[in-house]
C-alpha positions in Angstrom: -10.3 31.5 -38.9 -12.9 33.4 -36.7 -12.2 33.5 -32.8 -14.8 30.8 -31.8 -12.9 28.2 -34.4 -9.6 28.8 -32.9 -11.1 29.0 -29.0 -12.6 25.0 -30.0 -9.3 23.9 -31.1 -7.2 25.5 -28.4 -9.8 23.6 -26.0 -9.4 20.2 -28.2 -5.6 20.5 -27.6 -5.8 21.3 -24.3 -8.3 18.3 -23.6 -5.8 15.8 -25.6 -2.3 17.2 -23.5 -4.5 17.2 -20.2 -5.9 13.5 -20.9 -2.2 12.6 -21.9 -0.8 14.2 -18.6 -3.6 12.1 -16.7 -3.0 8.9 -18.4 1.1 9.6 -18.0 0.4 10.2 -14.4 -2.0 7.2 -13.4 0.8 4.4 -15.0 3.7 6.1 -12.9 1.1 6.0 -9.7 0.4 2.4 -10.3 4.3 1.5 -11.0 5.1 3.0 -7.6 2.0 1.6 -6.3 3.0 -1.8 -7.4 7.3 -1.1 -6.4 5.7 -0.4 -3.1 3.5 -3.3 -2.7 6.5 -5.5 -3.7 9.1 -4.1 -1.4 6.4 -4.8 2.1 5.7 -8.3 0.8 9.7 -8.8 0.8 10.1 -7.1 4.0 7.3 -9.7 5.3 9.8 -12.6 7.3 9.5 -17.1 7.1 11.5 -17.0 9.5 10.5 -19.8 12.2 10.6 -17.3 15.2 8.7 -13.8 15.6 10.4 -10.9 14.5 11.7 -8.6 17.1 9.7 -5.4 17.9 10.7 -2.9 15.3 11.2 -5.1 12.2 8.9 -6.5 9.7 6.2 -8.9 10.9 6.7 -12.5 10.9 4.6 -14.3 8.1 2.5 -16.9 9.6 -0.5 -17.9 7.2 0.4 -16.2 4.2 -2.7 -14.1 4.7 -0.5 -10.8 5.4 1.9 -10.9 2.7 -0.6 -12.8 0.0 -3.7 -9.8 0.9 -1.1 -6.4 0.3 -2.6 -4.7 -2.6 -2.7 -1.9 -4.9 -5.7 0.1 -6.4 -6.1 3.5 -8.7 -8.9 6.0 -6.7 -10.1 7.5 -9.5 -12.2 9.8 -6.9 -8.6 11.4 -5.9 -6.8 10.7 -8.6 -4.4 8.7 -6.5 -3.1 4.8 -5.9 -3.5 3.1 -2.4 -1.2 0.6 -1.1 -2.0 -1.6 2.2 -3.3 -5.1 3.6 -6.9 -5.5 2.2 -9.6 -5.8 5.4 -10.2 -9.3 5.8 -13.4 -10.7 7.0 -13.4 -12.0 10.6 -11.0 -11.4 13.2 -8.0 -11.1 11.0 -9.6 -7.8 10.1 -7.4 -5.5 13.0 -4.3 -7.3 12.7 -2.8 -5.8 9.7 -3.0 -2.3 11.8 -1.9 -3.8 15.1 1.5 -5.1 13.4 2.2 -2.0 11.6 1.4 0.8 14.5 1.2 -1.7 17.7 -1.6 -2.0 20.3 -3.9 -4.1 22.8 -6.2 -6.6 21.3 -8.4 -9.7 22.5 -6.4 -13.0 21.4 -7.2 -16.3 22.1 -4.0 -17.4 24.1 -3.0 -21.1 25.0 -2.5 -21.1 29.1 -1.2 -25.2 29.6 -4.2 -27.2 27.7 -6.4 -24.5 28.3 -7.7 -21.5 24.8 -8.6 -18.5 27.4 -9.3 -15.1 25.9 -7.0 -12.6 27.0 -5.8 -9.0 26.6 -2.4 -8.9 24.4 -0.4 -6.0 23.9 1.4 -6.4 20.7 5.0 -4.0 19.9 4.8 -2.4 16.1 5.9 -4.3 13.6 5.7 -1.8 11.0 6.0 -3.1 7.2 4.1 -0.7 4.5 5.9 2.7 6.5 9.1 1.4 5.7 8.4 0.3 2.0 7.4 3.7 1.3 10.3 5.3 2.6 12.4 2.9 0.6 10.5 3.1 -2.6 10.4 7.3 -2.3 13.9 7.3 -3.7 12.9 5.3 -7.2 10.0 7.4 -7.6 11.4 10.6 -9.4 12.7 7.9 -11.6 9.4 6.7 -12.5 8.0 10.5 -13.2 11.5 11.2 -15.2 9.8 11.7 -19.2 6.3 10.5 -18.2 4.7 12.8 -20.3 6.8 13.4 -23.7 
């Protein structure tokens, strides 16, 4: 067999064990993806009061818990995890729960809606759910690629 023969094949191999690898790699992202996903919809509270500063949010319309997702980037070869951006003015209020801040709310004073400046303690949820799924995740990669 003359050198260009063997250089193809050697290339053919390596493109089968590399698409393999890639393949092995994307369904462990997504399981984690998904492990991680599940484990901030759970931390997510029905309780009928708000949570204390500190602990997961309190889940209200459903919105927060019903809108975490989980996609593959194929552009970075990675999976993202986190409330999807809603339209309206919902849209801030996944990242005011989880890191805390000052926002413009609508606020009930008597019989009165008045718009007023709220400053709202973190209530982090997906920080927390990937710090508790990071110990099942050399599980997942354990004889990925055989």
């Amino acid at each position: 067999m003359n050198l260009g023969a063997r250089c193809r094949i050697e290339i053919a191999e390596s493109k089968r064990v590399l698409d393999r690898m890639n393949a092995a790699a994307r369904k462990v992202l997504m399981r984690q993806g998904a492990n991680i996903r599940k484990v901030a919809r759970n931390s997510i509270t029905t309780e009928d009061h708000p949570s204390a500063p500190g602990h997961a949010p309190r889940n209200v319309t459903g919105l927060l818990r019903n809108f975490i997702l989980f996609l593959w980037d194929s552009s970075s070869s990675s999976v993202v995890v986190g409330p999807a951006a809603l339209k309206g003015g919902v849209a801030v209020v996944p990242r005011i729960l989880e890191e805390g801040g000052t926002e413009l709310a609508t606020v009930k004073r008597g019989r009165e809606w008045k718009k007023q400046q709220v400053t709202i303690a973190p209530r982090p949820y997906m920080a927390p759910a990937l710090k508790l799924s990071q110990a099942q995740m050399p599980q997942l990669w354990a004889k990925s690629v055989v």
